[in-house]
C-alpha positions in Angstrom: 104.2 -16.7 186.9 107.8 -16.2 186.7 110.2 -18.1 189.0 111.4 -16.5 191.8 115.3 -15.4 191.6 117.6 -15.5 194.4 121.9 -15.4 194.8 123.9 -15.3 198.0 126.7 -13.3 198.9 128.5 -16.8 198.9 128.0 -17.2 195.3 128.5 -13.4 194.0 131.7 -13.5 195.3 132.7 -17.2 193.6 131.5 -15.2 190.7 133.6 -12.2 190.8 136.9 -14.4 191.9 136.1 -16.7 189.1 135.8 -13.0 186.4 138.8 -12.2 188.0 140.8 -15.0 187.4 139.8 -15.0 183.6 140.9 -11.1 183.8 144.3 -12.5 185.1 144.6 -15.6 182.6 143.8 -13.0 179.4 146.8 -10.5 181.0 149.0 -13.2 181.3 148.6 -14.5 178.4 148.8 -11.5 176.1 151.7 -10.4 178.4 153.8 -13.7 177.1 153.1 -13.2 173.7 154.4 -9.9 174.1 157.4 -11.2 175.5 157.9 -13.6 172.9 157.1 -11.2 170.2 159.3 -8.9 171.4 162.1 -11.6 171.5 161.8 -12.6 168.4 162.5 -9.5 167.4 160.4 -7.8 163.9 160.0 -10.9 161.9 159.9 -8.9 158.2 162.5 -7.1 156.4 163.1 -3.2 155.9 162.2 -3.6 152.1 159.1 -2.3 150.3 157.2 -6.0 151.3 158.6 -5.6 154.7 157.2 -2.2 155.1 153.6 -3.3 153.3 153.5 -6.3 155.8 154.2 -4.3 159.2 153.0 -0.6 158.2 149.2 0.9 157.6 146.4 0.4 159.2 145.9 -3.2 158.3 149.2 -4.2 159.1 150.7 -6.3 161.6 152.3 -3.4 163.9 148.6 -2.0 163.6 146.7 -5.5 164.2 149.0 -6.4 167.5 148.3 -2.8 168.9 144.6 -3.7 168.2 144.6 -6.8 169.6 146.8 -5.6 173.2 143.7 -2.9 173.0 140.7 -5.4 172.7 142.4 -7.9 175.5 142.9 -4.6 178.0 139.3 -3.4 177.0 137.7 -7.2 178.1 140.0 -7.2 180.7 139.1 -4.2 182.5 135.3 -4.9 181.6 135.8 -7.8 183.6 137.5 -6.2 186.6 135.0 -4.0 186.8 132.1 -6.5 186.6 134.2 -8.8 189.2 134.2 -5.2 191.4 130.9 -5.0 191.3 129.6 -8.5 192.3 132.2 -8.2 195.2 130.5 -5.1 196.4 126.8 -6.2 195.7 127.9 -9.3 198.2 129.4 -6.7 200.9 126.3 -4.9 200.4 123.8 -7.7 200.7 125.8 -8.8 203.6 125.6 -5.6 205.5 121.7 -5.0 204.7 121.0 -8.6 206.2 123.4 -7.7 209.6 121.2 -4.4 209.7 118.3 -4.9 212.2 
């Protein structure tokens, strides 16, 4: 037989503060190396090499705006998942205060 499975309200929402404080470290984070990035100004010349280095698809002007999409796609994954926990604990609060 299989065990039986059980969460509390108490616990759903450690969970969802806990997947949104990893949201908030990730946005932080990218949002200083954006900063930094951005201070440092582009680090290649406006040659041919320059140009090979920052332009097309697998170059680094390309890369950064891949990585800024993959850290917003996990983030937002995880705000929703962190939303969700926080509403299943409302929810299972409510249904127990229901006589």
């Amino acid at each position: 037989m299989s065990e039986p499975f059980e969460v509390t309200p108490a616990e759903l929402r450690a969970t969802s503060e806990h997947l949104h404080d990893v949201s908030d470290s990730m946005k932080k984070a990218l949002s200083a190396l954006r900063g930094r990035l951005a201070g440092e100004g582009a680090a290649w010349g406006d040659d041919k090499i320059g140009h090979q280095f920052a332009g097309g698809g697998g170059g680094y002007l390309a890369q950064l705006d891949w990585v800024q999409g993959s850290v917003n796609a996990k983030t937002g994954l995880l705000d929703y998942y962190s939303s969700g926990l926080k509403g299943a604990a409302d929810s299972f609060e409510q249904a127990d205060e229901t006589p």
